[in-house]
C-alpha positions, 0 to 999 in steps of 0.5 A: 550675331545678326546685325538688324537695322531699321529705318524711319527717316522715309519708307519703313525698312527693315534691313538684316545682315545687309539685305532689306527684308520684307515687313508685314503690312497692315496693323504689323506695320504700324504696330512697328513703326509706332515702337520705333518712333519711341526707341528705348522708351516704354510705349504705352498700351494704350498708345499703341492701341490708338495707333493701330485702330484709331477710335474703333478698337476691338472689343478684346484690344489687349488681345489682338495688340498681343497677336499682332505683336507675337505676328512681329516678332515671328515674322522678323525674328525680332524677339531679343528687340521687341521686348515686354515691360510692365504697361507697355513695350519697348524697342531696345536698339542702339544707334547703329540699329535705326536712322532715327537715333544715329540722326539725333546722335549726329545732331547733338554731337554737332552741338557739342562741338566747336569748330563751325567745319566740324559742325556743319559736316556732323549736321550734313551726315544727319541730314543724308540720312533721310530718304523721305517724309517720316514712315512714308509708307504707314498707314496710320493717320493718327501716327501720321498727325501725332508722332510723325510732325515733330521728328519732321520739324526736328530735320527742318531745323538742323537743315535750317542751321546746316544752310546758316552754317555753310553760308557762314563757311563761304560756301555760297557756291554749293548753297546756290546749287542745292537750293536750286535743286531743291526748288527744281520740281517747282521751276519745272512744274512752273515752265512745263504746266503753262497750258494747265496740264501736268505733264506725265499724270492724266488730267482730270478732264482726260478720256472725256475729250474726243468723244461724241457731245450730245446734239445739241450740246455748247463749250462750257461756259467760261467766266469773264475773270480776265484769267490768264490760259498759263494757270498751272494745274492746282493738283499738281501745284499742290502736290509739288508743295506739300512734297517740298515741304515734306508733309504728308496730305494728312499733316497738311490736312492737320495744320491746315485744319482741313479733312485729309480725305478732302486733299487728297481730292483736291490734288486728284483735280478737284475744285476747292473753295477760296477760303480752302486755298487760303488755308492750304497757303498758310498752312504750307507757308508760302510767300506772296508771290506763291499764293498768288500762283495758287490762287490763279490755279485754282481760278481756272480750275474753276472755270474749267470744270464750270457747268455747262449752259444749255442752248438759249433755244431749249425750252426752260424747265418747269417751275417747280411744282408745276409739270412740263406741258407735254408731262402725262400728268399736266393735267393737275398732277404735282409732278415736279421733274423736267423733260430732260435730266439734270446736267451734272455738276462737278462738286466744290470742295 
């Protein structure tokens, strides 16, 4: 009998005897890994059909969500898995079969059992299995704000417990290093970002630099905020912890009652608004000193991509509705535009 296995606990994944197989993207996808969210539990046609097209579903959705699911089977040969059941479809697996249900075996059987040693060891084997944020690679933002935050609270939890029990067990030793690796990417980012650069991505002001101004042209203008030049560079302070949280930009987007699309700018060096970042701290937990870190970065990030002040010496625009004096229509006409085009400005989110 081929020996299937799959895998949510971090990038959807598909594994047959041994050997990891591809999966169909698009629709397929999510279409799978909804089902695998639910294993053994009747999935309801309409679920699904949120799932894969959000509030737009096609005008025949029964149809299409059958085509898409004879495409999965075909393609994985997943027929005695996949099965049909009135209202809905169902993903009949054991726990050997997928990550997600051998997860939650070895949680309830560290419940169950007495000995502290034995429980701690049962919870971390729970905790090995994961390889990431829940179906990392999923495009589906409703399975993403739905179905993904619960199971990821679930792993937070048992390592909650897990640390408790280790700590309980005298493990101060082996606490003390997994805490630190799991702050790592924060330290680094902490020491290697003091010029506000995040070192391996492009800064969103690079490829700028270098090239020749226009005459005329002066250093943006910085304000006096008495800000400090080792501010880290706010989208990738953000990224680092939101990852450390294991939360998509969606469920960030979520709990922070922001629109997804609006994180993901941000953290590809965008400029948010005060209130923004208070969001974002609550909605990440972060502690005093954190929010202190977010904030400064997100100062100089504002200072940085400030507009620039025309020289004193060029000649003010108009006022509006008038026209500049040298404008063939000064005589009366009601043009309103300056000589010159109006500079650019970095929007704020």
């Amino acid at each position: 009998m081929t020996a299937v296995r799959f895998s949510v606990l971090g990038p959807l994944q598909v594994d047959r005897d041994g050997t990891t197989i591809s999966v169909p993207g698009g629709k397929i996808r999510t279409l799978l890994a909804t089902l695998l969210l639910r294993p053994n539990q009747i999935v309801p046609l309409d679920l699904l059909t949120e799932r894969l097209w959000g509030h737009r579903p096609p005008n025949q959705p029964l149809r299409a969500l059958q085509t898409n699911l004879a495409r999965l089977r075909r393609s994985l040969d997943l027929g005695p898995l996949i099965l049909t059941e009135p209202g809905g479809y169902v993903a009949r697996l054991r726990p050997e079969q997928l990550d997600l249900l051998q997860f939650q075996e070895l949680v309830w059987a560290a419940d169950q059992a007495k000995a502290p040693t034995l429980k701690g060891r049962l919870l971390h084997d729970a905790l090995r299995l994961w390889r990431g944020p829940v179906c990392a690679d999923v495009e589906s933002e409703t399975l993403h704000r739905i179905d993904v935050p619960p199971i990821t609270e679930q792993r937070l939890h048992v390592l909650e417990r897990r640390i408790d029990i280790d700590a309980k067990l005298g493990k101060a030793a082996e606490l003390t290093v997994e805490l630190r690796a799991l702050t790592a990417e924060l330290r680094r980012l902490h020491q290697t970002m003091l010029t506000g650069r995040y070192q391996g991505e492009e800064h969103p002001g690079a490829g700028r630099r270098g090239r020749e101004e226009p005459a005329g042209a002066r250093e943006p203008h910085r304000e006096q905020r008495n800000l400090p030049e080792d501010a880290p560079a706010f989208g990738a302070l953000l990224r680092a912890w939101r990852k450390r949280a294991w939360l998509t930009q969606e469920q960030l987007a979520e709990r922070a009652g922001l629109n997804a699309r609006t994180v993901r700018r941000w953290e590809n060096g965008a400029t948010p608004r005060d209130s923004s970042v208070q969001l974002l701290a609550e909605a990440l937990e972060l502690d005093g000193t954190e929010q202190a870190v977010l904030a400064r970065a997100a100062d100089a990030l504002a200072v940085e991509t400030a507009r620039v002040v025309p020289d004193t010496d060029r000649e003010s625009p108009a006022p509006r509705g008038s026209c500049p004096p040298t404008c063939p229509c000064s005589s009366g006409g009601r043009a309103i535009w300056p000589l010159w085009p109006p500079r650019r400005r970095r929007p704020r989110w």
